[in-house]
C-alpha positions as CSV (number, residue, x, y, z in Angstrom):
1,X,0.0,0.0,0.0
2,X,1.5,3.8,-1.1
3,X,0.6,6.2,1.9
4,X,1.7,10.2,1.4
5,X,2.7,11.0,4.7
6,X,5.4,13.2,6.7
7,X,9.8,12.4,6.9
8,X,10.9,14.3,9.7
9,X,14.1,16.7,8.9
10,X,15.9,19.3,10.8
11,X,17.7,19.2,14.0
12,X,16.7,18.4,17.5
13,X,13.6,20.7,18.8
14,X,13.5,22.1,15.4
15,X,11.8,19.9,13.0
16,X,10.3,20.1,9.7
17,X,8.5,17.9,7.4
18,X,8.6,16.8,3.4
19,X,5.5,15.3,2.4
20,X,6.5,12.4,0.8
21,X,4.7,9.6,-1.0
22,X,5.9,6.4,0.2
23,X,5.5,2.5,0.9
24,X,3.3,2.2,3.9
25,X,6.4,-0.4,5.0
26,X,9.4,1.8,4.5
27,X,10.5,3.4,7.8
28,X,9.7,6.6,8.5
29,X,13.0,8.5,7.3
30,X,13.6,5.5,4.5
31,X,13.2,5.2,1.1
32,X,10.4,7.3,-0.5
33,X,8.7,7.3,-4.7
34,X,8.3,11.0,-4.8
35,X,8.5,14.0,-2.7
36,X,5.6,16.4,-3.2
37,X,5.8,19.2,-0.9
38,X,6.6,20.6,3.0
39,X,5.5,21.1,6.4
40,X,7.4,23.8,9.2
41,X,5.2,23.7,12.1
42,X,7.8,25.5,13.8
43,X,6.8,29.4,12.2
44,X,3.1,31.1,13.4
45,X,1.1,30.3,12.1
46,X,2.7,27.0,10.5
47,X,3.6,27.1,6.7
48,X,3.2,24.4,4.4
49,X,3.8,24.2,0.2
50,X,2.5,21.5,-1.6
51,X,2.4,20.7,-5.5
52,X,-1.1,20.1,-6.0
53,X,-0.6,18.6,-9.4
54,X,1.6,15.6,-8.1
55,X,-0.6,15.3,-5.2
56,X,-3.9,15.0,-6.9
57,X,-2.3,12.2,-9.5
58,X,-1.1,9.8,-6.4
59,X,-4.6,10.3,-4.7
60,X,-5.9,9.3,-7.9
61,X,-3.6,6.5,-7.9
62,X,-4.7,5.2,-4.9
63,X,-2.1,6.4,-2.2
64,X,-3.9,7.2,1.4
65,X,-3.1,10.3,3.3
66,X,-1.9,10.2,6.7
67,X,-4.4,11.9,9.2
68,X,-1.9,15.3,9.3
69,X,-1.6,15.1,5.7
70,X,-5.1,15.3,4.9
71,X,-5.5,18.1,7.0
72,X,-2.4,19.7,5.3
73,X,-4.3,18.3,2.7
74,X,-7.9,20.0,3.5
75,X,-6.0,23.8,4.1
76,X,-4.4,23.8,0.7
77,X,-8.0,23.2,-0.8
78,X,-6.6,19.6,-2.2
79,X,-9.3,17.5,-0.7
80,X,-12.6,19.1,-0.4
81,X,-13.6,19.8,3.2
């Protein structure tokens, strides 16, 4: 199963997220297919940019969001409310 879900990156207590689209089996930091956007929870309020063409072709593939990603997902206007 492809999930589209978040790879942690930055340093310690300072973290920010790629949305990635990955095996749901892969470890969280492994191996992704395609990186289609990013998350910094850190700034006020928190920032994301996705590419909504990418996106909306592996959710028509198939690929399930992860609960934060949808709502990523839902803000950006992806995935209707």
């Amino acid at each position: 199963m492809v999930k589209i879900r978040l790879r942690r990156m930055g340093q310690k207590k300072a973290p920010y997220y790629r949305i990635i689209v990955a095996d749901s089996r892969s470890p969280r930091d492994g191996r992704c297919i395609d990186e289609i956007g990013t998350f910094d929870p850190n700034t006020d309020p928190s920032t994301f940019k996705v590419d909504e063409e990418k996106a909306k072709k592996w959710l028509a593939n198939g690929a399930q969001p992860t609960e934060v990603v949808n709502k990523i997902f839902k803000n950006a206007g992806i995935i209707s409310k």
